[in-house]
N, C-alpha and C positions, 0 to 999 in steps of 0.2 A: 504494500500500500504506500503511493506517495503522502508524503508531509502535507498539512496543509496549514494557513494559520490560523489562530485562533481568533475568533473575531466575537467582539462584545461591542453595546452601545455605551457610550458614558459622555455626558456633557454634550447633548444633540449632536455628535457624529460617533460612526462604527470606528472603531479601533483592532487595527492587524498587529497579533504581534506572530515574530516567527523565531525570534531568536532568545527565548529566555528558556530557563531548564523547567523541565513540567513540576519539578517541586517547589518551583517559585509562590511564595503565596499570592495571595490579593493584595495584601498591605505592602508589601514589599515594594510592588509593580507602583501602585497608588503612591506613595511617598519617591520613593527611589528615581523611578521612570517617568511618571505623568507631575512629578512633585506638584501635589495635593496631600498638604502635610498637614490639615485637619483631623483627620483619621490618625488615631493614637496608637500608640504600642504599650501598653502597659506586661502584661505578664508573657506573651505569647503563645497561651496554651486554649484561651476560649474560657479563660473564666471573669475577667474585670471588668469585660466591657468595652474600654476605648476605642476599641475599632472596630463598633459598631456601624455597620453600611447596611444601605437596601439591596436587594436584589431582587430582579423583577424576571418572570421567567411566561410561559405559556404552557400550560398543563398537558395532561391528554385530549384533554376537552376542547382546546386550543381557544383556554379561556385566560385572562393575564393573572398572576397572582404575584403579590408583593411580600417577600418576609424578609423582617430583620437580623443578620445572621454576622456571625465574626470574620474579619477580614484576615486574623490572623491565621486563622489555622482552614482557609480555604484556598485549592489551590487555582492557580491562574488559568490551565487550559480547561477548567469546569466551567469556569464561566462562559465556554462558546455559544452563541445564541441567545445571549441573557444580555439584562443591560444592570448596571450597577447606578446606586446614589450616592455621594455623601454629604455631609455637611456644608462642603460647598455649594450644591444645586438648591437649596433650601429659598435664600433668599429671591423677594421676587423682583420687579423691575423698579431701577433706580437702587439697589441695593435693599429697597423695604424689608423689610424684617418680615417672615412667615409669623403666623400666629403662634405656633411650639416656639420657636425663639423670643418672640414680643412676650411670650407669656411668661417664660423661661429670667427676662429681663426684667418685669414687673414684680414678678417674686422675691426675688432675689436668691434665684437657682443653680445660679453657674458655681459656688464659693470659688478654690481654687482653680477651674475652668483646664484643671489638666484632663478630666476624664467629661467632662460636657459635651462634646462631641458624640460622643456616644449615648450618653443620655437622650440629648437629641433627634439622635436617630430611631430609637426604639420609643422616644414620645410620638416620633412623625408616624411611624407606624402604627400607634395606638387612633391615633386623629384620624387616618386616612380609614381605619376600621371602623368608626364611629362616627367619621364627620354627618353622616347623612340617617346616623339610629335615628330612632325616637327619645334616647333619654343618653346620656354620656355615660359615661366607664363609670361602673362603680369602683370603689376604693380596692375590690380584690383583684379587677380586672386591672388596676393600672399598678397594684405589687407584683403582679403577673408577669406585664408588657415591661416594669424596671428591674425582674429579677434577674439581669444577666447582667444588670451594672452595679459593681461595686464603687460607691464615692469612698473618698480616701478623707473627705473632713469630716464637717461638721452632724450632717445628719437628713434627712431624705422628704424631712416637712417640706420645706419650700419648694424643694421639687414636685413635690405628690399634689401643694397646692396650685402651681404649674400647668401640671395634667390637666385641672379642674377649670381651670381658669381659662384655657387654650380656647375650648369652645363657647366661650363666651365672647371672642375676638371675632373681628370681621373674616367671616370664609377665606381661605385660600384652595380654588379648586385645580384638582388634578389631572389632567389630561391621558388620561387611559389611552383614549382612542388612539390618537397620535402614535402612541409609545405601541398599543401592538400592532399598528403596521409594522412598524420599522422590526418588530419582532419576527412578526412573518416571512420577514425578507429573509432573514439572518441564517432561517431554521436550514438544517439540509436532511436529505432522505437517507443518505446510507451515513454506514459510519464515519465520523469525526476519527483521522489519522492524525496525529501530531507527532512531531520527533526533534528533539533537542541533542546533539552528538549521540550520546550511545544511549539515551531514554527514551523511552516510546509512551505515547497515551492513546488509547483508544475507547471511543465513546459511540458501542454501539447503539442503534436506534428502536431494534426489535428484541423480541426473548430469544429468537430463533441464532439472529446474527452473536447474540452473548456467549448464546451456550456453544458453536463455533468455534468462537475465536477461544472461550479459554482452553475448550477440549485441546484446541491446538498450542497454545500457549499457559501449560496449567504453572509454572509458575511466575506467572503475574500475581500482580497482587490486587484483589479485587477492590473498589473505590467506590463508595455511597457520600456520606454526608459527610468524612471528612473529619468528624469530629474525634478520631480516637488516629487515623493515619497521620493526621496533622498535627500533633504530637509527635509524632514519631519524626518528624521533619523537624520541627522546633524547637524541641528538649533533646533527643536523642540523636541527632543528626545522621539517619539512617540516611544508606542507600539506596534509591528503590527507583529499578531500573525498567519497570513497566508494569506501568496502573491500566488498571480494565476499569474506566468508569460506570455506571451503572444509572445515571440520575438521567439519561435521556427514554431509556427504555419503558418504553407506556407499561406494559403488560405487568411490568414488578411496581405499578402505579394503582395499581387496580387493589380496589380490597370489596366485597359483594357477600353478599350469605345465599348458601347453596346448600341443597341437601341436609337440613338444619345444622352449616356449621358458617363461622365467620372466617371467610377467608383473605386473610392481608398479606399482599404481596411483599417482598424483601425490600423493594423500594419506596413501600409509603413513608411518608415524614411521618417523626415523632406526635408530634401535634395531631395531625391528620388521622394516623394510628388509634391515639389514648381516644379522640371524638367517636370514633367506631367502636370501640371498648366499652368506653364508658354509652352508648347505647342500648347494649343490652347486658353490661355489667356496671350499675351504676358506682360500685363503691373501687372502682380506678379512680374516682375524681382526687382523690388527696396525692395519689402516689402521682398522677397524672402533674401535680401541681409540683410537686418534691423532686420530679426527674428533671435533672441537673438546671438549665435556666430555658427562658424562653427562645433567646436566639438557639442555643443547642438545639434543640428539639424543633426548630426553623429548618435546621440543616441536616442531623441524624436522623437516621431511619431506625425503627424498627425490629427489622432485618439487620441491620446492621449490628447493632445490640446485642441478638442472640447471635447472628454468627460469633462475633470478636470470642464470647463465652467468658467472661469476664467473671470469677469468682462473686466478685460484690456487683454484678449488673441485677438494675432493681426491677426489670421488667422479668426476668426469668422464674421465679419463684412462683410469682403468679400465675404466671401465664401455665407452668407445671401444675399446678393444686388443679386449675380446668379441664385437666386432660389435652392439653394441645398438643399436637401434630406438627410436626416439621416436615416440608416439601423441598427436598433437594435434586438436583437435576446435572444431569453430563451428559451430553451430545444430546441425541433424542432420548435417553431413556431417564424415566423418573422414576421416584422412590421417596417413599415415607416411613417416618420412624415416631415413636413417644418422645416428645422432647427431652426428658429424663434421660433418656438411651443416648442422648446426640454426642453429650459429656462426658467424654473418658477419663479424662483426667484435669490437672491444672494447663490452659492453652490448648489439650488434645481434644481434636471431635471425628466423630465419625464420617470424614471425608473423603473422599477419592483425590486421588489427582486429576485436575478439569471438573472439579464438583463444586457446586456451587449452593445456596440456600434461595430459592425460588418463593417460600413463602412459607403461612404457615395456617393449621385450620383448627379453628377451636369449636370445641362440640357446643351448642347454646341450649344441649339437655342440662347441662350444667347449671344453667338457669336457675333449675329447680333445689339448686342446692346454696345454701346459705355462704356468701364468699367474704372476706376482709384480706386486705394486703396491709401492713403495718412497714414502717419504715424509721428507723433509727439514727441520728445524722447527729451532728454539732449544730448545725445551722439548717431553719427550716427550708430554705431554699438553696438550693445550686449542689449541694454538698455532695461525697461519698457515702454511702451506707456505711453505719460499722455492722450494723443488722439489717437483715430485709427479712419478715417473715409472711408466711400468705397461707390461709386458709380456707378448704371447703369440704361442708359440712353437710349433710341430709340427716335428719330423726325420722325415725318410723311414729305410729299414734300412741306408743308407750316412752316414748321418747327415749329409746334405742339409740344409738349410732348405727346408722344403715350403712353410711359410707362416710370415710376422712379421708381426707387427701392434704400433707401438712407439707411445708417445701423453707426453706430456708436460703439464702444469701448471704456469705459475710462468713460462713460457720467453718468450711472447707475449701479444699482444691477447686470444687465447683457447683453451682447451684443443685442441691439436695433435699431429695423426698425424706424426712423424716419417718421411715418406715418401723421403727421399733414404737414409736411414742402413735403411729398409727395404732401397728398392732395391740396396745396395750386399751385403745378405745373401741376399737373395731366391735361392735355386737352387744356394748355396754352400755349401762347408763348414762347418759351426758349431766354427772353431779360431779362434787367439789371432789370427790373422793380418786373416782378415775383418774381426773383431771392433775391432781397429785401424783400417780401412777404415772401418767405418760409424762408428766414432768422430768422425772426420775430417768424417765426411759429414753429423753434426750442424750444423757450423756452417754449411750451406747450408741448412737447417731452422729455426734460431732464431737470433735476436740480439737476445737478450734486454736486457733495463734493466737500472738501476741503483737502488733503493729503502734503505727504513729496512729491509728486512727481509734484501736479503744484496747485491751486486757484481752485473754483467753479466757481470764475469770469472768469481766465483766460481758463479753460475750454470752457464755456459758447461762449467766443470770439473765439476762436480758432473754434470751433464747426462751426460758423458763417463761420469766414473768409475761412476754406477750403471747404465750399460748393461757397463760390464767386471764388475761385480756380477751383473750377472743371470748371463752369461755364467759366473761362476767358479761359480754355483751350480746350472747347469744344464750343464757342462760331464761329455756323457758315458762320456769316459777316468774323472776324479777329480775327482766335486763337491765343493765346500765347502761344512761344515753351518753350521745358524743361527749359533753360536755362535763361527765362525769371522768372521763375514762383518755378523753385525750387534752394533753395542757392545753394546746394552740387553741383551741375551741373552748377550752376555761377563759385566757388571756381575751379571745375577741369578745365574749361574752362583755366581761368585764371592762372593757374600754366600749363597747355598747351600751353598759348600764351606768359608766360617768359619765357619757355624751349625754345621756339623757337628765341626769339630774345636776 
């Protein structure tokens, strides 16, 4: 395949580039190349903030979508066919100040203005999702749209009053239409070849052409959202001399319920993802909220997540306790496994060489069974799990245990069915007593480490204590509600109940 170049929109013209290494990121290009040195660098790994941008793309639907996403840890030939924002494009003519910046300025939001740029940006995106509601962002929606920014001063009022205030400035309207012509143009039919001396990128456009090219190139390294290889480029200064990207292929885009199960392709966004979940499993909404920050999950998939198989990734545990199914594929032939099965060991899955993970199908019999995912961090947003626990539960009419299904994160090598502390409920009462029992029956399940992120010990306890949680809240003499049982939900209560008096 010849080279071709990479071509993006930014600042109303298309930009070729042909000569930078395919592990260049976005920020890099943006400050370095186009010096548009608004765009910040703070940490380089996708947790602060600063270099916060837009990216504006066309779906399968070949409909325009705009999400906020980190410039640090995106790489440069992903952007082909997209067009990017940043802080710069903001103001309107004569320099006027956008209403997210007028508001920004009224407040008094910027403090030290080293990381406002990025604030910025994930306010513009907050606006341009709400400019035309019926009622503005509520206060969780806009800790939502700021949880990928870290400020470094004083404190997140004046900002948050910002949010609020923005729509109550004169309109600043966005010219959609415009922008997906020029998108239309850009698109192309077969695969995106790209080659920088000895690195290759390739960005096929079907499922068929994927499975192909890696059958024929099975050591590539395959490319989604970016959020965990970019890293590996930033911190680690890996090698990596041929990415298979994935973010053009409709078909790993696709997520549908079939044959009563939910099927989400490898390539759906985060976001995109948890909306499908939390449909017909409504209580994803917290963990949905707790998986790392907004822009992340702009940019990570899904799919992505469970491939990488990441000891403490907090989607797996769950998604195990549902009974889900992994769909993996090489050449033409496919294969499904219990996601449980998929993890061999620490980093090891059950892949082939040329195998790739195509999606995944969750049974929605499960419905019928009482589910909670619990999650354990330092910080309610952005963080690492030190625990991920997830539960799901059925009672027969004597209130039996019909079926458990118990799954942990954070415990071991890799996310783990708690099968002894099953066994120990399996066909039993669902009272304090069992629940004691399979306590117990934990420590023949895990034995966990000791990290920067929590004890073996405190592990160990935790592990305990949020299966006597599930239990108090699923207990059917006298549940205990949210508010009893989780602090975040004590805290907003109570700044609820001093707003009022």
């Amino acid at each position: 395949m010849e080279t071709q170049a990479i071509r993006f929109y930014y600042q109303s013209k298309v930009h070729e580039v042909q000569d930078a290494p395919t592990t260049r990121t976005v920020l890099q290009h943006l400050r370095e190349n186009l010096h548009q040195t608004g765009t910040k660098e703070g940490c380089a790994e996708g947790d602060c903030g600063a270099c916060t941008i837009m990216v504006a793309e066309l779906n399968a639907n070949n409909e325009l979508e705009m999400r906020a996403v980190n410039a640090c840890i995106q790489l440069l030939p992903s952007l082909d066919g997209k067009a990017i924002f940043t802080v710069e494009d903001l103001a309107g003519e004569n320099n006027a100040l956008h209403p997210v910046q007028q508001a920004m300025l009224e407040k008094h939001g910027s403090q030290c203005g080293f990381c406002t740029p990025g604030f910025i940006m994930s306010m513009w995106g907050l606006y341009l999702k709400h400019q035309h509601a019926d009622h503005p962002p509520t206060r969780s929606e806009i800790n939502e749209a700021l949880s990928g920014n870290l400020c470094r001063c004083t404190g997140y009022r004046p900002i948050i009053e910002a949010c609020e205030a923005m729509f109550s400035l004169p309109k600043a309207e966005f010219k959609k239409g415009e922008l997906k012509a020029k998108l239309e143009s850009l698109q192309r039919e077969d695969t995106f070849s790209y080659q920088h001396e000895r690195q290759l990128f390739h960005a096929p456009q079907s499922l068929d052409a994927l499975a192909k090219l890696y059958e024929q190139y099975p050591e590539a390294r395959i490319l989604a959202g970016c959020t965990d290889i970019g890293l590996w480029v930033t911190r680690q200064f890996r090698e990596l001399n041929h990415l298979i990207y994935i973010g053009r292929v409709k078909e790993l885009k696709a997520h549908y319920v079939e044959n009563d199960q939910l099927y989400i392709g490898s390539g759906v966004l985060l976001n995109q993802a948890f909306t499908a979940l939390i449909e017909h499993f409504p209580d994803f909404h917290e963990l949905h909220q707790r998986f790392a920050s907004y822009p992340i999950r702009n940019a990570g998939t899904l799919g992505g997540n469970i491939a990488n198989g990441s000891p403490i990734g907090d989607s797996m545990p769950a998604l195990i306790t549902l009974g889900t199914e992994i769909v993996l594929r090489k050449g033409d032939q496919v294969r499904s496994l219990p996601l449980e099965d998929f993890y061999l060991g620490y980093q090891q899955k059950d892949l082939q060489p040329g195998e790739f993970v195509q999606g995944i199908r969750i049974p929605l019999s499960s419905k019928a069974r009482t589910f909670r995912t619990y999650k354990l961090s330092k910080r309610f947003d952005q963080d690492i799990s030190a625990v991920c626990a997830a539960f799901a539960l059925e009672l027969d009419e004597q209130n039996l245990v019909k079926t458990i299904r118990i799954a942990y994160g954070g415990m071991a090598a890799t996310p783990l069915r708690a099968r002894h502390a099953e066994a120990a409920l399996q066909g039993k009462a669902w009272n304090a007593e069992q629940i004691a029992l399979a306590q117990e029956a934990l420590s023949q399940d895990y034995q966990p480490l000791s990290d920067m992120r929590a004890s073996n010990d405190y592990r160990a306890l935790s592990a305990r204590n949020l299966l006597k949680r599930f239990y108090l809240q699923t207990n059917p003499q006298q549940p205990l509600g949210e508010d009893q049982l989780n602090v975040f939900k004590v805290a907003k209560y109570s700044r609820e109940e001093a707003h009022h008096e």
